[in-house]
C-alpha positions in Angstrom: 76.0 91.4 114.7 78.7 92.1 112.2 81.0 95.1 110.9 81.9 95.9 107.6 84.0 99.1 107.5 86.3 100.6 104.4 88.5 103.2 105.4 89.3 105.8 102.7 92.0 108.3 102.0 89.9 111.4 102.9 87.0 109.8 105.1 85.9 106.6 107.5 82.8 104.5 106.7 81.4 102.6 109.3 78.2 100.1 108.7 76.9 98.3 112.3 73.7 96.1 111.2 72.3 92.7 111.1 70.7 89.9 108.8 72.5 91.6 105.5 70.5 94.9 105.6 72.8 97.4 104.3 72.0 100.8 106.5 73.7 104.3 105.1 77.8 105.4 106.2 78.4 107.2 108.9 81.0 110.1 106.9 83.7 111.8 108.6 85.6 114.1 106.6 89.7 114.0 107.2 92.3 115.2 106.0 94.4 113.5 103.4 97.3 115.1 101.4 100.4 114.0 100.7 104.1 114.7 102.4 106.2 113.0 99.3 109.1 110.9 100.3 112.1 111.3 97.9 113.6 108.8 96.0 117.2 108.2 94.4 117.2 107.7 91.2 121.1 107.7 90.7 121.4 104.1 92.3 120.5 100.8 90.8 119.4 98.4 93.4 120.3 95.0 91.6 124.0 97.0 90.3 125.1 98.4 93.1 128.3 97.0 94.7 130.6 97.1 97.3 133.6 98.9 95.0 130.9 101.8 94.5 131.0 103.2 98.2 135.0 104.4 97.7 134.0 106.4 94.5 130.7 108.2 96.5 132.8 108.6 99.6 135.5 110.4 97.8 132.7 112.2 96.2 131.0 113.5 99.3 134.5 114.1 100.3 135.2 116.4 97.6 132.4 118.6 98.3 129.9 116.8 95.8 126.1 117.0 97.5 125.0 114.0 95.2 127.7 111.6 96.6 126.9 112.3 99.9 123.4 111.4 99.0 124.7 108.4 97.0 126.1 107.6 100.7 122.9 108.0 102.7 121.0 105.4 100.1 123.6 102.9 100.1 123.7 103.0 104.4 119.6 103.2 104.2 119.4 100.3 101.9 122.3 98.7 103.2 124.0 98.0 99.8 127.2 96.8 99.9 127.1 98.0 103.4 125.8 97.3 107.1 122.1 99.4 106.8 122.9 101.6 109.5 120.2 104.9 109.5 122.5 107.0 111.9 125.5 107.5 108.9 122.6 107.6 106.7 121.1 110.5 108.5 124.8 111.8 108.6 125.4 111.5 104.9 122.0 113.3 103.8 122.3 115.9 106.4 125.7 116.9 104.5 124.5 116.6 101.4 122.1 119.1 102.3 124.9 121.6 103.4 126.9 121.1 100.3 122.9 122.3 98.7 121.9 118.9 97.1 118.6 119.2 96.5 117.6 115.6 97.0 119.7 115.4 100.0 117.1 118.4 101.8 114.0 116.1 100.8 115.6 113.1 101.9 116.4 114.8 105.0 113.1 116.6 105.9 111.5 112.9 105.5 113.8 111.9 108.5 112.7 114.4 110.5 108.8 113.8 109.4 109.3 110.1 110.6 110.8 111.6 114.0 108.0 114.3 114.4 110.9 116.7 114.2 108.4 119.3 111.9 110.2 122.5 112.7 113.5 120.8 111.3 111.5 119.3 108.2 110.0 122.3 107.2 113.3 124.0 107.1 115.0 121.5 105.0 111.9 121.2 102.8 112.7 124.6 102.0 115.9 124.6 101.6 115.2 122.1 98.7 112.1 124.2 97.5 114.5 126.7 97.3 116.9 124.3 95.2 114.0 123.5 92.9 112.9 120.2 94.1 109.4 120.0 93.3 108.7 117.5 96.1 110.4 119.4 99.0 107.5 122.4 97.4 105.1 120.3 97.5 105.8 119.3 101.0 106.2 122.5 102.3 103.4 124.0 101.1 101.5 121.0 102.6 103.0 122.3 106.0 101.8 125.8 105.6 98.5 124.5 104.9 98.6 122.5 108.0 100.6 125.0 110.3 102.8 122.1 111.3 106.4 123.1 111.6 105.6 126.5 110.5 102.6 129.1 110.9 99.9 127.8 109.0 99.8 130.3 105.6 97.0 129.2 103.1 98.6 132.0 100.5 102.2 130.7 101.1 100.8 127.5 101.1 99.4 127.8 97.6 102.5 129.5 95.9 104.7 126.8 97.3 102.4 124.3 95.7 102.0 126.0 92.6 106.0 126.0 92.2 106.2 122.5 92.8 103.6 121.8 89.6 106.2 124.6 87.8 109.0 122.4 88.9 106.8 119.2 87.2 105.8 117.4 90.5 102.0 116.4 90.8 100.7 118.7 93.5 97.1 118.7 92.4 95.7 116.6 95.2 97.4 118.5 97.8 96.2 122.1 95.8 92.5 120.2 95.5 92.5 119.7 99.5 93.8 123.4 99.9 90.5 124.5 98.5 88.5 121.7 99.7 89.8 123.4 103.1 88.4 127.0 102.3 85.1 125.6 101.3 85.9 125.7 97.1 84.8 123.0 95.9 84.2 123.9 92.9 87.9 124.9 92.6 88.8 121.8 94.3 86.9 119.2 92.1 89.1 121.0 89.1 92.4 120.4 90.6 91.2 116.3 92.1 90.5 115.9 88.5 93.8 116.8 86.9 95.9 115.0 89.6 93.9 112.0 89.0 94.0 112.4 85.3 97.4 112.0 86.0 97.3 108.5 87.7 97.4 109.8 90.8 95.3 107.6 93.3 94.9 109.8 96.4 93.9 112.7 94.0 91.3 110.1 92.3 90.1 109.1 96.0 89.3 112.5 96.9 87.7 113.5 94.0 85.6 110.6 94.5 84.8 111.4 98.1 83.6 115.0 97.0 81.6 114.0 94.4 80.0 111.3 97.1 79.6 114.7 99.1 77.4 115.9 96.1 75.7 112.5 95.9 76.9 111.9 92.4 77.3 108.5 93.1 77.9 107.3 89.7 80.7 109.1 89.2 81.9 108.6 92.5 82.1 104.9 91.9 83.6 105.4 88.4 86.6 107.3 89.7 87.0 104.9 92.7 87.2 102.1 90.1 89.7 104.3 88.1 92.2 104.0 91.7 91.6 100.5 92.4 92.5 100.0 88.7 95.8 102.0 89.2 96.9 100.2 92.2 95.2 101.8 95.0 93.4 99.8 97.6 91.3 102.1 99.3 89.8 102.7 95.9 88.5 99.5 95.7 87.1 99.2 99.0 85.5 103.0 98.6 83.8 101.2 94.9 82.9 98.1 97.0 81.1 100.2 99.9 78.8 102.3 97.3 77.7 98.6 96.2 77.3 97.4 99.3 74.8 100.2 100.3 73.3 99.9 96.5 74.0 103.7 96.1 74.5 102.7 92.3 72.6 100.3 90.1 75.3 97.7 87.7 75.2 94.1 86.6 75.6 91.5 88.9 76.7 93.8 91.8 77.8 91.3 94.5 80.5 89.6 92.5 82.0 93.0 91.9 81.7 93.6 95.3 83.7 90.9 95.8 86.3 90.8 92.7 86.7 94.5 94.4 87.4 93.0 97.8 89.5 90.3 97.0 91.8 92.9 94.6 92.1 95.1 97.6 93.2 91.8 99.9 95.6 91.1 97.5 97.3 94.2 97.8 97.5 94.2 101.5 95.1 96.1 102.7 93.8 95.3 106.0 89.8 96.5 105.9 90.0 94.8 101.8 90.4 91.4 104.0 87.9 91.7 106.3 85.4 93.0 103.6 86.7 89.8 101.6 86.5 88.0 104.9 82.8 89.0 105.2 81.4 88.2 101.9 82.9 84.5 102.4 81.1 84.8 105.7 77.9 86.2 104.6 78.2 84.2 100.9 78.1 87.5 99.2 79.5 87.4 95.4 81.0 83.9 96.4 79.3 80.5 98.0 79.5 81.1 101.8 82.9 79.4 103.3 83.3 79.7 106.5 86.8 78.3 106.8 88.0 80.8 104.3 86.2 83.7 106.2 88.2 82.9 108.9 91.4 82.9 106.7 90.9 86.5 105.5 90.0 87.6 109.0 93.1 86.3 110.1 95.3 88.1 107.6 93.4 91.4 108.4 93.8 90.8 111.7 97.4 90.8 111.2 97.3 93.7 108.9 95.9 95.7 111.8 92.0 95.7 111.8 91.1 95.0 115.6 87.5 94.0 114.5 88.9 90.9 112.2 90.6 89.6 115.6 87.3 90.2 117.1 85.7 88.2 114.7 88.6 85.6 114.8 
């Protein structure tokens, strides 16, 4: 008895069989849109020095947002200081006050990671409200939700419209806000222009609904399209509509497991144990039994509780 199971960004696949007979996924729809962390792009990692923390301290000091949120990133990163996420938290959280914009993101992330959704959702709008584009985005992916706030599919919308306005990519998360009131239509057209514009979660989703439709073809073109721009899950979603021969190409088991092996290279724990299985099952690749073990052992240390069952 074996498992093969990819896990995508808006659905779970899961295949139970025996002697290499491919049966059809079990599909379970779930959610997947995107909360953006904010980034800093005032600091340089590799030129950032010790000298530097005077001049942002002053700066904070002074009543300047950005050098309080200069602060935060050097005491998150720990550069040229002892990483210590309490000052960080500090610095960001004043920052905000003094109505840095990137300081409210950077803040309402915090509070994400500590489940603290009322106090996110009132500094993602804070910064909406300073014209950050991701703290829009992100809090019109909590109206959408109801998580921190009331859920409000019209509030949810403008809030994600103003974060395209403000130039931030919130086509996926507008795509799922249809998907959600039963548009597809509506939300095919917004999956496509987020993943015309590289972005992979947007390109997973579009390839999920157009599974949904059992367009399969174009479903595994798109899901190529993500694993060729980085994303993992896009190569196992390509990898599981070959392994249940849901489209018809050239030598199919070697791109099952060029797919598998890119997705394992990127980390990605159900990648391994597909890569795992092909070594086990001599699909794509001569069967190696030793090196089956080897990728079950990485995914089982990336997470998947089946590969250590395998082990």
């Amino acid at each position: 008895m074996y498992k093969k199971i990819i896990i995508l960004s808006t659905i779970s696949f899961a295949i139970l069989g025996c002697n290499n007979t491919p049966q059809q996924p079990q599909v379970k729809k779930t959610p997947k849109d995107i909360n953006a962390t904010t980034t800093s792009t005032m600091i340089n990692a590799g030129t950032v020095y010790a000298e530097q923390k005077d001049y942002y301290l002053k700066s904070c000091q002074n009543g300047d947002g950005q050098g309080c949120r200069n602060m935060a990133t050097l005491y998150l990163k720990g550069l040229g200081v002892k990483k210590d996420a309490n000052k960080a938290f500090e610095y960001v959280k004043r920052g905000c006050e003094l109505n840095n914009a990137s300081s409210c993101t950077k803040l309402g992330n915090i509070y994400d990671d500590n489940k603290m959704y009322q106090k996110s959702a009132e500094a993602y709008m804070k910064g909406c409200q300073l014209n950050s584009g991701v703290s829009c985005n992100n809090i019109g992916n909590m109206y959408m939700h109801g998580q921190g706030v009331v859920k409000n599919y019209a509030l949810s919308e403008n809030f994600l419209n103003k974060a395209l306005q403000l130039g931030y990519n919130a086509y996926n998360n507008l795509g799922f806000l249809y998907y959600k009131k039963g548009d597809d239509a509506k939300a095919k057209e917004y999956y496509i222009k987020g993943c015309d514009l590289k972005g992979t979660v947007a390109c997973n989703n579009l390839a999920m609904l157009y599974s949904d439709h059992k367009d399969y073809f174009k479903a595994y073109n798109t899901f190529i399209k993500s694993c060729n721009l980085g994303n993992a899950k896009g190569c196992n979603g390509a990898s599981m509509i070959l392994y249940n021969k849901q489209v018809s190409i050239p030598n199919p088991q070697q791109m099952m497991f060029k797919l598998d092996s890119n997705s394992c290279e990127m980390n990605n724990a159900i990648g391994c144990a597909n890569l795992a299985y092909d070594y086990k099952k001599g699909i794509g690749v001569a069967s190696d039994i030793k090196k089956a073990k080897v990728y079950y052992k990485k995914s089982c240390k990336l997470g998947n509780s089946n590969s250590c069952k395998q082990l």
